[in-house]
matplotlib code that plots the C-alpha trace (Angstrom):
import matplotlib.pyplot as plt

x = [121.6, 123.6, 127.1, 129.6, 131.2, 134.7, 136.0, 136.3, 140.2, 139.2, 136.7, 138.9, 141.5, 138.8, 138.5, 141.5, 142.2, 139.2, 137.5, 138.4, 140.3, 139.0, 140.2, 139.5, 140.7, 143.1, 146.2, 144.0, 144.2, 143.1, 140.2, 140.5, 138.7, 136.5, 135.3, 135.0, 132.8, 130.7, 128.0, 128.4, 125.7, 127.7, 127.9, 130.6, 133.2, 134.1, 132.5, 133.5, 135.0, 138.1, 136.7, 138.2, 134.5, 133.7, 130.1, 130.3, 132.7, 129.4, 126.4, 128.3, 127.9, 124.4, 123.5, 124.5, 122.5, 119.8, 120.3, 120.5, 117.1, 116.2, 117.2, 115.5, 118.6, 118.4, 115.4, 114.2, 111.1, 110.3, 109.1, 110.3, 108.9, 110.4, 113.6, 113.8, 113.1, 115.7, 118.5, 116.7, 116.8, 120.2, 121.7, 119.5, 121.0, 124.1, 125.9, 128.7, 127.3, 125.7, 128.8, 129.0, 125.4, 125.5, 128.8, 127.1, 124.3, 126.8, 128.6, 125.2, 124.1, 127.1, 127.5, 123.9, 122.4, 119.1, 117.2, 114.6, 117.7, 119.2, 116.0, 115.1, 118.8, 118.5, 115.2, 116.9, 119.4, 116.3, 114.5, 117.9, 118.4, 115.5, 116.5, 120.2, 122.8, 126.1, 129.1, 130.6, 133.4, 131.8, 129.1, 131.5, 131.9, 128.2, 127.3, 130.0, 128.5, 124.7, 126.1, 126.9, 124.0, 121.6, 121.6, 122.5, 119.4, 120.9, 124.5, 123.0, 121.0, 123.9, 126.1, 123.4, 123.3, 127.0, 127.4, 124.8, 126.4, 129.4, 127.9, 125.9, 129.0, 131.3, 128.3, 126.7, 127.2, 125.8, 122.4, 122.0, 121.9, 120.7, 117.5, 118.6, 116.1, 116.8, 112.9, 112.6, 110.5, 109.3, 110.7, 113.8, 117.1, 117.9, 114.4, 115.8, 119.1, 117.7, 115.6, 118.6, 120.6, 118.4, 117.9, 121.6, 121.4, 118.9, 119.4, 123.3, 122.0, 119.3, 120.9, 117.7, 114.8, 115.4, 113.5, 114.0, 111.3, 112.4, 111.9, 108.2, 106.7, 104.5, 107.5, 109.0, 106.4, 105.7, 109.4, 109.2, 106.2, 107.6, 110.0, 106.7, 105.0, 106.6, 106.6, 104.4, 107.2, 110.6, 108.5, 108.5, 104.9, 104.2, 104.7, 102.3, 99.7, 99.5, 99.5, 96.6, 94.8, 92.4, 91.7, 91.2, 90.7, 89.4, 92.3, 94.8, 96.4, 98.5, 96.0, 99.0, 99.7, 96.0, 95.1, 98.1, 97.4, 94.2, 95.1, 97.4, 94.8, 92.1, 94.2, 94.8, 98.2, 97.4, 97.2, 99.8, 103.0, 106.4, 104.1, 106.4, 109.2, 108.8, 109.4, 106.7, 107.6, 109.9, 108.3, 104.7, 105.5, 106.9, 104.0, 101.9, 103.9, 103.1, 100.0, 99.6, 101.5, 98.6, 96.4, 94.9, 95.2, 94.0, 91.7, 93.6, 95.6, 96.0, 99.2, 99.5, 103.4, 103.4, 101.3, 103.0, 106.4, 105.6, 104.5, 107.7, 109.2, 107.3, 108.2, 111.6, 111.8, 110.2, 112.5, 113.0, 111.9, 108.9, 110.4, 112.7, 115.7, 115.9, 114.3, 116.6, 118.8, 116.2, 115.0, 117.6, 118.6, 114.5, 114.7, 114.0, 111.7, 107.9, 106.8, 110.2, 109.6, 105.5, 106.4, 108.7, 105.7, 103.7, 107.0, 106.5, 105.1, 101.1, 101.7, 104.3, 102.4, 99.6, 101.5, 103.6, 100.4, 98.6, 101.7, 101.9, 98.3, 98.3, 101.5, 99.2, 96.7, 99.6, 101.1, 98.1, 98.6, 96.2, 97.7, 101.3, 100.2, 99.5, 102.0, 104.9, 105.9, 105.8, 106.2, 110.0, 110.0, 107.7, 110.0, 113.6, 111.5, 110.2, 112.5, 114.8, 112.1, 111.3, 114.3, 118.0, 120.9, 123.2, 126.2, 128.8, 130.9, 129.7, 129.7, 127.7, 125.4, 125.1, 124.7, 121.7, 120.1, 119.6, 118.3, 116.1, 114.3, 114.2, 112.2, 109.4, 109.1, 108.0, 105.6, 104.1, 103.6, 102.6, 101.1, 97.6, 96.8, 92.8, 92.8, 93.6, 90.3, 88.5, 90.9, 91.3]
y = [120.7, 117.9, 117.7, 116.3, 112.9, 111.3, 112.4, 109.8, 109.3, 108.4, 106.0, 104.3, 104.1, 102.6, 100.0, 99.0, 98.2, 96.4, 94.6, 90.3, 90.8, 88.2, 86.2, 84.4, 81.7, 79.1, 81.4, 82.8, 86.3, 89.4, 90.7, 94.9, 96.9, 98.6, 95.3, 93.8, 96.6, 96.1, 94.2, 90.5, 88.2, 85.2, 83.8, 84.9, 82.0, 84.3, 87.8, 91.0, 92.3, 91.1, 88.7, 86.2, 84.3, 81.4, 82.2, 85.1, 83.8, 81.4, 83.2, 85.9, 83.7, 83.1, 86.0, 87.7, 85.2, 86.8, 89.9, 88.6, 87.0, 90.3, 92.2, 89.8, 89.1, 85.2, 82.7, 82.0, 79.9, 83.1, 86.0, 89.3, 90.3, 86.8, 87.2, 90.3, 89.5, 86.1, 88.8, 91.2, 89.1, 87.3, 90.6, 91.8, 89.1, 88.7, 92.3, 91.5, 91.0, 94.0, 96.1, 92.9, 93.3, 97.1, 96.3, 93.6, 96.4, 98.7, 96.7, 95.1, 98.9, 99.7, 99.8, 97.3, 97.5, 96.8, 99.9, 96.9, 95.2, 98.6, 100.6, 97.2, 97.4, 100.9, 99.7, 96.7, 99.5, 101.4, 98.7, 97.4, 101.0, 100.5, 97.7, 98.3, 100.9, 99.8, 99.9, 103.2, 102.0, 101.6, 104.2, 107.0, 104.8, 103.9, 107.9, 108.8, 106.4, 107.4, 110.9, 110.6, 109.5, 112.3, 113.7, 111.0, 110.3, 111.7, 110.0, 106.7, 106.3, 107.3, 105.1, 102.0, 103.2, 103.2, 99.9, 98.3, 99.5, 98.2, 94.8, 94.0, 94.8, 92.6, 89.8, 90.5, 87.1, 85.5, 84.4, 84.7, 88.0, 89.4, 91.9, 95.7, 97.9, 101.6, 103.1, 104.0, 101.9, 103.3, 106.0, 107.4, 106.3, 109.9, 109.4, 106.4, 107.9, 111.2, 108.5, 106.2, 109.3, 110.8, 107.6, 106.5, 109.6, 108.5, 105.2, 106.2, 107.4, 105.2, 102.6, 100.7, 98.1, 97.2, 94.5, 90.8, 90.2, 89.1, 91.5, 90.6, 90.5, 93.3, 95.3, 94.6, 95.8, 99.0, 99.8, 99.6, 101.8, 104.3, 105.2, 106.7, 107.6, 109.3, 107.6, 109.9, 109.4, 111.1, 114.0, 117.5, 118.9, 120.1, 117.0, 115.2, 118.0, 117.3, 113.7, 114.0, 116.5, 113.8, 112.1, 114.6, 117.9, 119.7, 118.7, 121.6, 119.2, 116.0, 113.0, 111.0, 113.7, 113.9, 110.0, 108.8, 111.1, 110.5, 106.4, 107.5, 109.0, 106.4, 103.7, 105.2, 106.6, 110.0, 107.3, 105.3, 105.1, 106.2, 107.0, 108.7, 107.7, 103.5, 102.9, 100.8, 96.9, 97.6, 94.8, 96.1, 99.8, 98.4, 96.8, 99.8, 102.3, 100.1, 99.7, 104.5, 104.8, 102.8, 105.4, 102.9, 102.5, 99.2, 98.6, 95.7, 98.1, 98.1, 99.3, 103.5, 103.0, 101.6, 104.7, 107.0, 105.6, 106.0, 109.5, 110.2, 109.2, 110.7, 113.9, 113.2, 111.8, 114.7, 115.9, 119.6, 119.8, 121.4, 124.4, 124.7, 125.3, 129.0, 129.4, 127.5, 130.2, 132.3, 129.3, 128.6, 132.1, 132.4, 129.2, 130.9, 133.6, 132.4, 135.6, 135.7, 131.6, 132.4, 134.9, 132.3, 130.3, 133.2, 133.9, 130.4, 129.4, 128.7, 124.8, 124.9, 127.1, 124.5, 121.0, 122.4, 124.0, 120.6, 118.8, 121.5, 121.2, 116.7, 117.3, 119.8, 117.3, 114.9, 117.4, 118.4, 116.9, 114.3, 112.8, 113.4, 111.6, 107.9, 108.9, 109.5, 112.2, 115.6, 119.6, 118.4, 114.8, 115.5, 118.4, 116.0, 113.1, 115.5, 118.1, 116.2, 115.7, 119.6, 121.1, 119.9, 121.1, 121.4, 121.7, 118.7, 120.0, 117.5, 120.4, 122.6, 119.4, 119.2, 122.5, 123.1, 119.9, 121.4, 125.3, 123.2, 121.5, 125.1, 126.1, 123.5, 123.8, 127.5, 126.4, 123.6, 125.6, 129.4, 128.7, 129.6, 126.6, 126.9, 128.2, 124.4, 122.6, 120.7, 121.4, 118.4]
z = [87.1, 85.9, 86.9, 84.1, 84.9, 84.6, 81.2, 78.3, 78.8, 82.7, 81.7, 79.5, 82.0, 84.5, 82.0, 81.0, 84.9, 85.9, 83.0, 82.5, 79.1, 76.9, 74.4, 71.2, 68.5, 68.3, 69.7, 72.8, 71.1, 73.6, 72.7, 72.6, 75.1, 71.9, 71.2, 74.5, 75.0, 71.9, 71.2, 71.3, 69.6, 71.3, 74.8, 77.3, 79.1, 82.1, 83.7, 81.9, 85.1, 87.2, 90.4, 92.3, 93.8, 91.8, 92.3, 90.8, 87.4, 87.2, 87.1, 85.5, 82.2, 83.0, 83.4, 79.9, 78.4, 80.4, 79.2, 75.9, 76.7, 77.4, 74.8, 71.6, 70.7, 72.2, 72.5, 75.9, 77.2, 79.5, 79.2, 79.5, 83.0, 84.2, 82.2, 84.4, 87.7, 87.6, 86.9, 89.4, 91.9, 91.5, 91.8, 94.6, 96.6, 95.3, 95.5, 93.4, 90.3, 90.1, 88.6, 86.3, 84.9, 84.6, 82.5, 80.4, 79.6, 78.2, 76.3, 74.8, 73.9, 72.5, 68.9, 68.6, 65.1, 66.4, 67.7, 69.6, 71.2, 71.9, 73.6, 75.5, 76.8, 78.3, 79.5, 81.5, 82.8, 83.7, 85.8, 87.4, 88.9, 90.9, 93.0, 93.6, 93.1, 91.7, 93.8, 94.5, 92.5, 89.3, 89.6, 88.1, 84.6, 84.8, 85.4, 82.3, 80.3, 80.8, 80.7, 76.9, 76.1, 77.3, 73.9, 71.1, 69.2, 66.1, 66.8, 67.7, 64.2, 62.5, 64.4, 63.7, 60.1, 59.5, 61.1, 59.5, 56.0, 57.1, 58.1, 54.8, 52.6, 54.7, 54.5, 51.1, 50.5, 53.6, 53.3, 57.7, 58.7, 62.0, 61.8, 61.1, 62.6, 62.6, 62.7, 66.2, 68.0, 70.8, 73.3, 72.4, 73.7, 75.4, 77.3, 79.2, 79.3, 81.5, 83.8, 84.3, 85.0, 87.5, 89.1, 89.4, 91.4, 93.4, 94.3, 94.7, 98.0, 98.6, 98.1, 96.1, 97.5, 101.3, 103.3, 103.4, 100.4, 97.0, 94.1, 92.1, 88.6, 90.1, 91.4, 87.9, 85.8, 88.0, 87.3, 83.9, 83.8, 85.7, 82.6, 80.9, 83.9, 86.8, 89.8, 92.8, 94.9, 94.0, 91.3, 92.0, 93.3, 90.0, 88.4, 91.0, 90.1, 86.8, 86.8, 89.1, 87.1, 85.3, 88.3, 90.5, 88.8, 91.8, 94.2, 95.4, 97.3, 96.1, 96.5, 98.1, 100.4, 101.9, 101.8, 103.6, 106.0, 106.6, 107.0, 109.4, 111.6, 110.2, 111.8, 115.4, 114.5, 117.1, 119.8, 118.8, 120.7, 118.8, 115.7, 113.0, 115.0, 115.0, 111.4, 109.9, 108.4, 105.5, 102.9, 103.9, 103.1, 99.9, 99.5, 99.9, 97.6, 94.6, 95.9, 96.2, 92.7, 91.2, 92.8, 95.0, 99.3, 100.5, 102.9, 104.4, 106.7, 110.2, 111.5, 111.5, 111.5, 107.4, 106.0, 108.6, 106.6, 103.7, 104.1, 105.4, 102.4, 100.1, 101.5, 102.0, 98.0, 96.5, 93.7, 95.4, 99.2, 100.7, 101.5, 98.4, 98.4, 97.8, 101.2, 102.9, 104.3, 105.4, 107.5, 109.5, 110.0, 112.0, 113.9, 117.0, 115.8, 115.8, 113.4, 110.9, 110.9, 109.8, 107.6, 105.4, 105.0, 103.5, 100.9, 99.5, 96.3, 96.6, 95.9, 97.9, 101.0, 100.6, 101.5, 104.1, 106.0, 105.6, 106.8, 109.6, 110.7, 110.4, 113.2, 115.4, 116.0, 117.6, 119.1, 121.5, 125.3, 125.0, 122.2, 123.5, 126.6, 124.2, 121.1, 123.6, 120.8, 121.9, 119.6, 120.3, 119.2, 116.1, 114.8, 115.1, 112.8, 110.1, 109.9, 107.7, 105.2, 104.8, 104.7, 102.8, 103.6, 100.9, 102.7, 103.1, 106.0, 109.2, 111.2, 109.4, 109.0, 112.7, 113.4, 110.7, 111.9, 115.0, 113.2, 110.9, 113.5, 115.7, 112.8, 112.3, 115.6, 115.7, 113.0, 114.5, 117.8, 116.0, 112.2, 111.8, 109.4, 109.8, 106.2, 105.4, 107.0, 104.5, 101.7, 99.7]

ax = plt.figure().add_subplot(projection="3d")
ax.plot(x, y, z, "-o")
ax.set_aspect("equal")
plt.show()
């Protein structure tokens, strides 16, 4: 359920305090805030939003003829991919030009006559949201301004149309005129609207790519695709399914699910000390997610700790949790009853019953005493790591927070110590 942003009188107000008025001509006329945020077809002298770091008021400038680059609507010796990952990159590392790209993008899809320039806009938006969240302070206009666009396919091709009337009357007699394009060319602006929302969502909490390696071409392109075609990490269970439903038709388990697992215990993970508990090295289990959403696991591994990351994650980014949310209640209300705690198991949805009783069964083979003795992480131990990637609490009262925290790993306990998951030997 999306939850409506900041109206469009708040927005405007948000503007009107924090973008770098500009100004133009001879008398160093203000520029309005309509047309500041409107497409430009020029280059910019300082940053659209207020800053005081010289840095900053530099590559501010830069960078809009980036996203020009971008966009078609400015030559550049690069290509698209590379045009990307410079601007990726610079705001990656530099965290306050972020809020100054994402405003550059609206103002560049804003009021654009060219659908091209436009959907490759939203696109830039789309791929930016993958690597870094804006700051807290702009992600309210950012979320209004996404928000509006959910549903404007009709609006936006009468907007281009109106303004492309209005721009051949007023240069009938010019004989240099910018390329109208109103066929729609490719995916529909709402599409990328819906990802960027749900993203902004996402990486709002996330807070984007971490590690000390630089954003890649190959990170890039994988970010891009993912506008088309879901991600396996961050999808609902369903979702996963079907995606995998040409390449694995027989599978009633997700593919990612079952071969991380298996390269967990492939690699020695059940006689690994601190396994699921020692996170693994950040860059290589980025590494390895592009690597699983391109259906492939390299045989290159040897550390247990980066697939036994990443399959934390995966659980903990699925789009509705293992146990959805519905259940919730009834969970933490049977945290210390091992046959009400079974009997949730069996109320659950067959996908659903499937990938938690896999997940329960891969935690009963490190929680048996031999293991325990090497792993160093006992029934108690294993429940505290991946409790918080079953179950969500909704709540956000810190002491209700605490409280459930404890319930929710009471229950996976009583799971890992009393389910009967021999149904799920062999099951693929």
């Amino acid at each position: 359920t999306l939850r409506k942003p900041i109206s469009q009188s708040s927005m405007a107000d948000w503007a009107s305090k924090n973008l770098n008025m500009h100004t133009q001509g001879i008398f160093r006329r203000r520029i309005s805030i309509s047309n500041m945020l409107s497409w430009n077809g020029g280059s910019i002298k300082k940053p659209m939003l207020i800053t005081s770091s010289r840095t900053i008021k530099k590559e501010a400038c830069e960078m809009f003829k980036l996203v020009q680059s971008y966009m078609g609507d400015r030559q550049s010796r690069m290509d698209r991919n590379h045009v990307a990952l410079v601007m990726v990159t610079k705001c990656w590392s530099m965290q306050g030009l972020r809020d100054e790209l994402y405003i550059q993008l609206i103002r560049q899809t804003t009021d654009n006559t060219c659908y091209r320039s436009l959907a490759w806009g939203w696109e830039l938006m789309a791929i930016s949201l993958a690597f870094f969240s804006p700051s807290p302070k702009f992600q309210t206009y950012l979320e209004g301004y996404i928000y509006r666009h959910l549903d404007s396919d009709e609006n936006i091709a009468q907007r281009i149309k109106e303004l492309v009337d209005l721009k051949n009357k007023k240069n009938s007699k010019s004989r240099k005129k910018r390329k109208q394009n109103t066929e729609d060319e490719g995916l529909p602006i709402s599409t990328y609207a819906k990802y960027c929302y749900r993203k902004l969502q996402k990486v709002a909490v996330t807070g984007g790519k971490k590690g000390l390696r630089k954003p890649t071409v190959e990170e890039i392109m994988h970010a891009r695709n993912a506008i088309v075609t879901p991600s396996l990490f961050g999808s609902s269970l369903e979702e996963i399914m079907v995606r995998q439903q040409d390449m694995f038709p027989g599978n009633k388990l997700p593919w990612v699910q079952t071969q991380l697992s298996q390269q967990v215990l492939a690699l020695g993970g059940e006689q690994t000390e601190g396994i699921f508990r020692v996170p693994g090295d950040i860059d290589e289990v980025n590494a390895l997610k592009l690597q699983v959403d391109q259906w492939r696991i390299p045989s290159s591994l040897s550390d247990p700790n980066i697939p036994a990351s990443l399959l934390k994650l995966w659980y903990r980014e699925l789009e509705e949790p293992v146990i959805p949310q519905q259940f919730y209640k009834e969970c933490i209300s049977n945290y210390e009853n091992p046959d009400a705690a079974v009997a949730v198991v069996q109320l659950l949805p067959e996908l659903n019953r499937l990938v938690l009783c896999y997940l329960i069964h891969f935690l009963q083979i490190f929680a048996q005493p031999s293991n325990v003795g090497r792993t160093k992480m006992d029934v108690n131990n294993l429940a505290m790591v991946m409790a918080p990637n079953c179950l969500r609490c909704q709540s956000d009262d810190p002491r209700v927070i605490f409280e459930n925290t404890r319930k929710e790993m009471s229950f996976l306990r009583m799971l890992i110590v009393h389910l009967d998951t021999s149904c799920i030997q062999g099951l693929v």
